[in-house]
N, C-alpha and C positions, 0 to 999 in steps of 0.2 A: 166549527173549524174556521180561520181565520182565513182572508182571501189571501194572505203572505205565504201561512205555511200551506195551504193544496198547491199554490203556482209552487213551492219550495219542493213539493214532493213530484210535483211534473217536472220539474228541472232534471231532479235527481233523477227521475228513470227514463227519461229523455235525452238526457246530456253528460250522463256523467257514469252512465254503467259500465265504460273500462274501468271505472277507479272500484268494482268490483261492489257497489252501494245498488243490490238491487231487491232487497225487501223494504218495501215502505208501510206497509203492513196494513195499507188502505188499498182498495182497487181503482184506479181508475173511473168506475162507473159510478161510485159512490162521490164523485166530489163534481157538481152542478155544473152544466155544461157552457150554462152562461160564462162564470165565471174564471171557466177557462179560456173559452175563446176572448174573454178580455185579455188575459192575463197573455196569452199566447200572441195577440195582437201587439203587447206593450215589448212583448222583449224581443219580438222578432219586426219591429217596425223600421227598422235600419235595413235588414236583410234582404238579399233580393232572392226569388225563389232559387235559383242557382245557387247562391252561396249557402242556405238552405241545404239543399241537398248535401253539399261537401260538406256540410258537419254532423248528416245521416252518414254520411260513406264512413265517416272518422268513424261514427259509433257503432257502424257494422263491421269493420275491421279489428275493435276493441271486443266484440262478442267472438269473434273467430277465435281470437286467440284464451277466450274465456272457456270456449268449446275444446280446444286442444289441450289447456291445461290440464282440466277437468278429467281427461282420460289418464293422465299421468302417474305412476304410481312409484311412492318413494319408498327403500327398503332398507334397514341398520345393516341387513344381513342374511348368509343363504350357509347352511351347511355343505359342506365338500361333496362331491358324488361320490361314492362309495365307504365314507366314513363310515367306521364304528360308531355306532348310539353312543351318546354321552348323557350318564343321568342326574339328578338331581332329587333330595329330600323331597317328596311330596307337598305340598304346600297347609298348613294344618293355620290358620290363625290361629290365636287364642280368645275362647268367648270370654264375652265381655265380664264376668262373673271373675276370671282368673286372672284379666287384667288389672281389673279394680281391686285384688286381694295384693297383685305386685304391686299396685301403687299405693298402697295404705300400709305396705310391708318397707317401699322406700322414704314415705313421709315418716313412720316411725324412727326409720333411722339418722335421718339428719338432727345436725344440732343446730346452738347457735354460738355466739362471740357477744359478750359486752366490751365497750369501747368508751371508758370514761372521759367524757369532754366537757371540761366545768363543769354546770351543775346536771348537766343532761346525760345518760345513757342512753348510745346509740347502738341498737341491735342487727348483726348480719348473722346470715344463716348460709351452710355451706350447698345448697341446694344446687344441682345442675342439672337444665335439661338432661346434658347428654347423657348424666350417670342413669337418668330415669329412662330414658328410652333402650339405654344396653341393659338394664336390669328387665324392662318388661318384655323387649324383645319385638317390638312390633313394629321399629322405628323405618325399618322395610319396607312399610309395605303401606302405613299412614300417619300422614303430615299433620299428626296432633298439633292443639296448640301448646303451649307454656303454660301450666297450670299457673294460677293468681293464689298466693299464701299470703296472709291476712294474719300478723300477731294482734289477738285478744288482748290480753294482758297477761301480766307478769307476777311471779311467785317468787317474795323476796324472804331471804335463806332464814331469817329468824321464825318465819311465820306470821307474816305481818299481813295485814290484809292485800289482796291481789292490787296493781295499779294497771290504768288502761295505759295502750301504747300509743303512740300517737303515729301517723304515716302523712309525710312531707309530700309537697308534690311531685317530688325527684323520684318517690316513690320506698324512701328510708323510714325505718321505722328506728322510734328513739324512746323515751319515757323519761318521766322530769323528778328523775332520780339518782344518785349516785349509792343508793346501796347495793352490796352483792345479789345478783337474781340468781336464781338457782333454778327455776324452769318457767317455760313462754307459755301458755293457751295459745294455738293456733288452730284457723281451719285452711284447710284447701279447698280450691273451686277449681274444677278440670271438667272434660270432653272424654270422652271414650266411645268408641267404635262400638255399635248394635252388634248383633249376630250378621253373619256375611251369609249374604243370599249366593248359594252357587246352583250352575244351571248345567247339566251332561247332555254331553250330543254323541251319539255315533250314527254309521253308516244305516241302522235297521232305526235307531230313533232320532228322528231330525225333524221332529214337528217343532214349532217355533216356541220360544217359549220367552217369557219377559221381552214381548218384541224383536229377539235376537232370531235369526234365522241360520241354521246351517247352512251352506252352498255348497261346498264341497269338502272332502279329506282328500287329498291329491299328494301319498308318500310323505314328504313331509314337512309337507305346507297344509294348514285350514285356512279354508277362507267363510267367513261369518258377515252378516248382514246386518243391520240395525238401525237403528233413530242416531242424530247424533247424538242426543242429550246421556242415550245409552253408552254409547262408544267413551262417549266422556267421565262417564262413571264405572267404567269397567276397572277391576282395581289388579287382575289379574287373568293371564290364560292360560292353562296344565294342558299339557300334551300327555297322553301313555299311549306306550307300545303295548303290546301283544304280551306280553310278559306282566302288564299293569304297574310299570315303571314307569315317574314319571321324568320324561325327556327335557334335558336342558334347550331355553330357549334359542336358538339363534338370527333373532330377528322379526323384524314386523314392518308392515308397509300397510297403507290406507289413503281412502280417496273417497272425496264424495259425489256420488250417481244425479246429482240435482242441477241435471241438462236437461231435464224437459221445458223448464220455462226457458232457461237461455234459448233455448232452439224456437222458442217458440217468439222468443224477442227478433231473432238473427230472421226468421221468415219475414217478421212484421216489418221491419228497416228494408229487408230486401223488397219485399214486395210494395213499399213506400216511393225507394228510388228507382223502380220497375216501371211505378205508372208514372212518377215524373218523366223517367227517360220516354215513355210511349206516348207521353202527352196526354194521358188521362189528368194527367193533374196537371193543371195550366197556370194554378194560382196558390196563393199563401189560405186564402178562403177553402179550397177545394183540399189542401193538404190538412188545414183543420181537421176538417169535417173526417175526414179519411182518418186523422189519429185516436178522434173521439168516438170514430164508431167503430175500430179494430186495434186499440193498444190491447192487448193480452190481460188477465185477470191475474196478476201474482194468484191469489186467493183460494180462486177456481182451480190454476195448476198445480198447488200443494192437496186442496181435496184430493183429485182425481190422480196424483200422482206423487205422495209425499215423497222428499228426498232423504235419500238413505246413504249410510257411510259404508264403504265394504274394508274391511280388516282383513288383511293376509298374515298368517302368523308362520311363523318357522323358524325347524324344531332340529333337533342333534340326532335324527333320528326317526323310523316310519312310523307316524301314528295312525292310531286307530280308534282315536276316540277324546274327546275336548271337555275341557268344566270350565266352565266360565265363572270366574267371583266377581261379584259387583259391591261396591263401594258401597257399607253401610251406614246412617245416617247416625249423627252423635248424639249420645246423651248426654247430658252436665249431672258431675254428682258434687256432692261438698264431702267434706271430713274433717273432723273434727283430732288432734291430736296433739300433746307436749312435747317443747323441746327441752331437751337438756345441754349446758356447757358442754361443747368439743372437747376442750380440757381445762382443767383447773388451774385458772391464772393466778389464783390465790396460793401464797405462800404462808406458810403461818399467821394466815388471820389478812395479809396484804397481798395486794396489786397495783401495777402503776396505772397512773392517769395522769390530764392534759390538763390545762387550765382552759378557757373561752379559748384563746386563738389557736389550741392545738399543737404551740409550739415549745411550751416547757412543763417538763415531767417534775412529777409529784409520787408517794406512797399515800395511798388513802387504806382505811380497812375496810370490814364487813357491813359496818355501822354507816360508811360513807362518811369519816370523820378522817379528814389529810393528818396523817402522821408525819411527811414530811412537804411540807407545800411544795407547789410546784415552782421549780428553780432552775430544773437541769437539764440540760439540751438533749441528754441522751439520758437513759437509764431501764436499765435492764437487771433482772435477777439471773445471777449466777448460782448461786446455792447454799440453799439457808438464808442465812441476814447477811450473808453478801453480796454485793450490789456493784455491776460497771456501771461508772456515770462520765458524765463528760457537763464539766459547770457550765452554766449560760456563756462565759465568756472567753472560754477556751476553744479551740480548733477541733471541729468535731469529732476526729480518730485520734485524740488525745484522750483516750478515755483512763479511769484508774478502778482500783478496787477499792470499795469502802465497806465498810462495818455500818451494820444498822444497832446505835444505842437506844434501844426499847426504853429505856427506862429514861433517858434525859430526849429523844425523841431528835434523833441527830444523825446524821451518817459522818462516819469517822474513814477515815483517807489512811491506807495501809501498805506498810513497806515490801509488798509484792503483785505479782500478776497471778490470772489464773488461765491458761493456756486449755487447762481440761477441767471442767467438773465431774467425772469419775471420782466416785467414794468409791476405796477400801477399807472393807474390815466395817463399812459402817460410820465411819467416824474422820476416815484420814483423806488430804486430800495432797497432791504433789501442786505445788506453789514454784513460780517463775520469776525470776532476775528481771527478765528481758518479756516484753509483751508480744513478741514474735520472734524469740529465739528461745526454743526447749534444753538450749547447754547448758545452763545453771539451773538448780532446781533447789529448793527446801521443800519441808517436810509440816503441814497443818494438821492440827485436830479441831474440826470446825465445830467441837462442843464444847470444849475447854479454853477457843480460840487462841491456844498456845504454840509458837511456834518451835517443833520438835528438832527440825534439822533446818539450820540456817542456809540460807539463800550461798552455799557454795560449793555446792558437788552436783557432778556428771551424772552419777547414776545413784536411783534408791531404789529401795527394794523394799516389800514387805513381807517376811516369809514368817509364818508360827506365831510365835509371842514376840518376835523381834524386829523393829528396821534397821536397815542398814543404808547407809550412804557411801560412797566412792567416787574417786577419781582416781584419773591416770596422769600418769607424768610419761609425755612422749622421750624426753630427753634422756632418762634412767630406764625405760621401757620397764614402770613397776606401777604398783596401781593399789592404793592406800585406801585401808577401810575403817569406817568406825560400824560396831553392833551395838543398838543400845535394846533394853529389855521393854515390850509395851505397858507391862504391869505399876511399871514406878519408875517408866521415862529412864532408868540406871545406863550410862555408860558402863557397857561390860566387856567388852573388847575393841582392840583398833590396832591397827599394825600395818603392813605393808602385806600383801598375800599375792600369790596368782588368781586367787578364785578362795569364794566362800558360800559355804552350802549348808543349810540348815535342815535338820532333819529331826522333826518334833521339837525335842529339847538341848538338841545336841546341835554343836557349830563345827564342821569341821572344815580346815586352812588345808589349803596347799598353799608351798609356797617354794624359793627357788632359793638356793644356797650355790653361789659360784665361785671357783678355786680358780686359780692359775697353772696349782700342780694338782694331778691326781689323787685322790685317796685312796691309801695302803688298803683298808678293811672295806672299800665299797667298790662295785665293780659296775654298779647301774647308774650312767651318767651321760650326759648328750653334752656335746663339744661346739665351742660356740666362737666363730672367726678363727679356727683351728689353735686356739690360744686357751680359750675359759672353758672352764669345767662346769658345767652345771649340773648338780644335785636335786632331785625333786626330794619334797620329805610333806611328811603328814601328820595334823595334829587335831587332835578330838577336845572339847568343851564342852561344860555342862550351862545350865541355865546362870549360873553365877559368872561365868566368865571364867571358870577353873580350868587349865590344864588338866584331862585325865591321864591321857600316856605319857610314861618317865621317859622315854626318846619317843625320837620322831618315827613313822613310820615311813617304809621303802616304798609301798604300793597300796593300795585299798580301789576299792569302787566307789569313787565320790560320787555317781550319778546317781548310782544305786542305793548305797550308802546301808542303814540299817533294815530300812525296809520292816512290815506286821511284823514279823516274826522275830526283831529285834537284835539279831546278829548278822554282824558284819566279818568278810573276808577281809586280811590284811597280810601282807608282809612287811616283815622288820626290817631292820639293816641289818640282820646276819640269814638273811634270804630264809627265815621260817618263814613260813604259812599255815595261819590257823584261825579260829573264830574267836570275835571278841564282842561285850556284851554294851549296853549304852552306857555304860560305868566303864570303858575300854578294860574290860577285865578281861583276859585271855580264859575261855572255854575249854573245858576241859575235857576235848574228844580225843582219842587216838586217829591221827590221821597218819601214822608213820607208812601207813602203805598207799597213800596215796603220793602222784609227783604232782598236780594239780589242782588245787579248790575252789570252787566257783562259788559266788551269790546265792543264797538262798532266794527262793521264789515261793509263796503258795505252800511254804512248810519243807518243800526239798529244795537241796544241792546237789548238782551236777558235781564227780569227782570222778579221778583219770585216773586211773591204776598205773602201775609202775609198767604194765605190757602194753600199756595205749590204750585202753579200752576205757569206755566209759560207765558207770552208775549212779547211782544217787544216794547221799543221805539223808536221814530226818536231823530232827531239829534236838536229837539226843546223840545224834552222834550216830547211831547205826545204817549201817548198808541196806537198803531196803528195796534197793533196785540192783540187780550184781553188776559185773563191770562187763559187759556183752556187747556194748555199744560203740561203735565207730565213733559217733559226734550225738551231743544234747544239748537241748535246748531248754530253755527255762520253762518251767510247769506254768500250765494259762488258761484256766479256764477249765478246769479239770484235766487237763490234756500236757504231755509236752513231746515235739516233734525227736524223735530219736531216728540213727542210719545202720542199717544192717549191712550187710555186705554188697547189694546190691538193689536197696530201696530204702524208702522211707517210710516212717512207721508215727502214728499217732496211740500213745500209751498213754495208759490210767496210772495214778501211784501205785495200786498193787500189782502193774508192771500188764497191765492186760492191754492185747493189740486191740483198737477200736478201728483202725484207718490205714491203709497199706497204697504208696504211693510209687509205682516203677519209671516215672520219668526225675528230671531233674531238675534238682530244686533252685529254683531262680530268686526269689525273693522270699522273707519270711519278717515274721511280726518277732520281736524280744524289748517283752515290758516286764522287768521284775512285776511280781504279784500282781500282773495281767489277770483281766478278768475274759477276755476274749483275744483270738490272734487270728491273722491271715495266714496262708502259706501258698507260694505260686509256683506252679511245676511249669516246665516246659517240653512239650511235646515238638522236636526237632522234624521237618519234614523235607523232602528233596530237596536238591536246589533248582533256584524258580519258583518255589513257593514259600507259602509265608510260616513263619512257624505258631503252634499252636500252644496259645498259653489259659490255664487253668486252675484257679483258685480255690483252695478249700479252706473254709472254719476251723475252730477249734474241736469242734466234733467231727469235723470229717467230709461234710456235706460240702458238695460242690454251690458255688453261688455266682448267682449268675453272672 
């Protein structure tokens, strides 16, 4: 040891043990006595034994308050007196066995991204700490590291031999390739927590055990004893009550008990400036000699006295008994595992990519062979071989829709937008005027790339074998449709209608016929600015665009319309009512005793007898349910809700009660050929209270 650093380490424990620096990890005795009383000579050679003392006094009043601290004790927290216990899950780690199967369970499932840049692909992987530590679950309780994932190499989609990856100093992984990869070799290199050593202490066993000592269980505070090195590696501490519940913590406090040397420094200073003051010490000579034969032995007082940390813990409640977990020590494992594409960037055979600078887009394929070099500031796949792009030298939200021509190897620029890539039917897609306005709209088939309905109607529809297109006209308040057939693209109707509704192969119009004066023979009409008559009337079509009914019809169920069982309720304009088939051919049932006919549903119709009551018929005409019914409801599910005189009833077609309901019926389900329905009763209760409502199914059963 150099004569610098023993005078550096007498300074230290001489001069400067307020600043709280008093292990030097040498004693005193051990560093030559010569050597000190030089070194003690040289830096106190200005000093006069006076001034001498005043810088003992300075560092006996720096141990005092080293001594008062030392007793102090700090606490997060104290539960209330009288509280209820408050508990908490037991504390269970998971061994190391079940961690290491979660983490080979979430390295399995990440992917990765290729990111074509020139001639290089660059690989990222969607990996996150965070998702790893919520999936393993331990993130609680230990401050693992960041696993290190290391791509091998790479598995390119034809089967070509694997290529190695390369990793930057940035810490990027790329490979000096532009063909499609289709999966990575990777391994992981991670840390995981050993088995956790735990330690129980109650009142009857409280022998020490891994150093740790009980002191007391005091209601519901422990307080525990220890090394600090323990204290620092303690990684938890469980409380149970009486019950072997374990108590939620509230709080902890600690202090460490390593005043025997201070105290033992605070006598040597005091009895220093004792004999100065007595005059036993006269000289700077005589105070040597005095420091070198009684400075304290760090050494000696950790032997005889190690210092120990004391831990207060508290808890939500009285314990009876402690487990101490300690922090157990990592092991490093590797894994080995593939990744596969997050998603499939490839589009029939392409993808975009960048050139060297990264700043204009290209189509290359599977081969790594540019199909469209790279030219275009933006580009993106919409769907199929359509393509938004936005050229090098246009304004970047100038983007347009292009065609990709596979065969001359070109993107072709198209006289519309696409607002949504949603395919119907597979094939169709609705096409935009405006690139942020959905009010004009045509009609695409993205395999035939024809366009079916030109870029100038409000609304389209695609219903059956048919689309349709529409507009309104605010100014005549009417609203013009074309239908055309999907089979052979055929315009097969168009006209002016209230509403059109397709129903398999059938098209049927409302539409609105208005007078100035009344009609003699029609008496069903709505009056419009107390001036115009308006007439509704209804017409049926078949797949050709043919008229079936030779007039118009007064009323039908457009909603409902034919419905499985393929007859429809209509009235005429001479107010019959009767069934007619998808050819509008009037059915041939007697209905003369009925004054009402409802929709067929599930095979019956609801029909009102000429005394008000209600029954049902079939799909031949017959009464199959009698007319006993207050009010029916459409068949649903095996079931249809009928009213007796003072309930509700859930019946079979062969009229059998399955469901009998005595409060009243608040809400209910009506789907022609429902397969299932609601029905919600309301149980009325005093006032001031709330009323009680309850649901039943189609069979009956209450739900929750």
């Amino acid at each position: 040891m150099s004569k610098k650093t023993k005078m550096s380490i007498f300074k230290f424990k001489a001069l400067f043990l307020a600043l709280g620096i008093l292990c030097s990890g040498s004693a005193l005795a051990d560093i030559e006595r010569a050597e000190m009383a030089a070194e003690f000579q040289q830096q106190f050679k200005d000093h006069s034994l006076s001034q001498i003392k005043t810088l003992l006094q300075q560092q006996l009043d720096e141990l005092e308050k080293l001594q008062r601290f030392s007793s102090i004790r700090f606490s997060t927290g104290k539960p209330a007196e009288g509280s209820e216990p408050e508990y908490v899950a037991q504390f269970d780690p998971l061994p190391a066995d079940v961690s290491n199967v979660k983490y080979q369970d979430y390295f399995n499932s990440i992917g990765f991204v290729q990111n074509i840049v020139g001639k290089v692909s660059y690989l990222q992987t969607n990996f996150r700490k965070y998702d790893l530590d919520q999936k393993v679950g331990n993130e609680d309780f230990f401050d693992s590291e960041t696993p290190k994932i290391k791509f091998d190499r790479v598995h390119i989609f034809n089967n070509s031999p694997t290529l190695p990856v390369t990793e930057t100093e940035d810490g990027e992984f790329n490979v000096d390739s532009v063909q499609r990869i289709s999966a990575i070799d990777a391994t992981a290199t991670y840390s995981l927590p050993g088995q956790v050593k735990r330690f129980y202490f109650n009142h009857e066993s409280n022998a020490s055990q891994n150093d740790i000592a009980l002191m007391a269980i005091n209601g519901s505070e422990v307080t525990l004893a220890m090394p600090r090195e323990v204290y620092d590696n303690i990684l938890r501490v469980e409380a149970m009550d009486k019950q072997g519940k374990a108590l939620r913590s509230a709080g902890s406090s600690s202090y460490s008990n390593d005043v025997y040397y201070i105290d033992q420094l605070h006598d040597f200073f005091s009895q220093a400036i004792e004999q100065v003051d007595n005059g036993k010490i006269n000289t700077k000579d005589q105070l040597l000699t005095f420091f070198l034969d009684n400075f304290p032995s760090e050494e000696a007082a950790r032997k005889t006295h190690p210092p120990k940390t004391i831990a207060s813990y508290q808890f939500s409640g009285e314990a009876i008994a402690v487990t101490v977990f300690i922090k157990p020590e990592n092991k490093e494992y590797q894994y080995t595992f593939s990744l596969k594409p997050l998603e499939d960037r490839y589009t029939d055979g392409l993808t975009t990519g960048t050139d060297s600078s990264g700043k204009k887009y290209g189509l290359i394929d599977e081969q790594g062979v540019w199909i469209i070099a790279p030219q275009y500031k933006r580009l993106d796949v919409r769907l199929g071989d359509y393509y938004s792009a936005v050229k090098a030298n246009e304004d970047y939200n100038s983007e347009q829709i292009y065609l990709l021509n596979r065969a001359e190897k070109r993107l072709e620029r198209q006289p519309f937008h696409m607002m949504s890539t949603e395919i119907e039917q597979d094939k169709f897609v609705i096409i935009n005027k405006d690139p942020s306005n959905n009010f004009i709209k045509g009609l695409l088939n993205i395999h035939t790339h024809q366009i079916l309905l030109p870029l100038k109607y409000q609304g389209i529809s695609l219903d059956g074998p048919f689309y349709i297109g529409s507009n309104y006209d605010d100014k005549t308040d009417t609203r013009s449709y074309v239908v055309y057939r999907q089979s052979d693209n055929k315009l097969i109707l168009s006209g002016v209608f209230d509403d059109v509704v397709v129903d398999g192969d059938n098209i049927i119009t409302r539409y609105s016929e208005r007078t100035t004066k009344p009609k003699a023979d029609e008496d069903y009409y709505s009056l419009e600015n107390d001036k115009v008559y308006r007439y509704i009337n209804y017409d049926i079509y078949d797949a050709e665009g043919t008229k079936l009914n030779p007039s118009p019809y007064k009323e039908l169920s457009i909603d409902s319309a034919f419905g499985k069982d393929g007859l429809m309720a209509v009235t005429d304009k001479k107010s019959q009512q009767y069934y007619i088939d998808r050819q509008a051919k009037k059915v041939d049932f007697d209905l003369s005793r009925y004054s009402q006919i409802y929709p067929f549903s599930n095979g019956l119709a609801a029909v009102n007898g000429d005394g008000g009551k209600y029954g049902y018929i079939n799909t031949q005409g017959q009464l199959v349910i009698p007319l006993i019914y207050k009010s029916a409801n459409y068949f649903q599910g095996g079931t249809a809700l009928v009213e007796v005189e003072d309930q509700y009833q859930l019946i079979t077609p062969d009229n059998k009660v399955v469901a009998t309901f005595a409060n009243s019926l608040r809400t209910y389900t009506s789907r022609k050929d429902g397969q299932k329905a609601d029905y919600t009763f309301v149980i009325y209760q005093p006032e001031g209270m709330d009323d009680i409502y309850e649901t039943y199914d189609h069979k009956g059963v209450l739900i929750p």
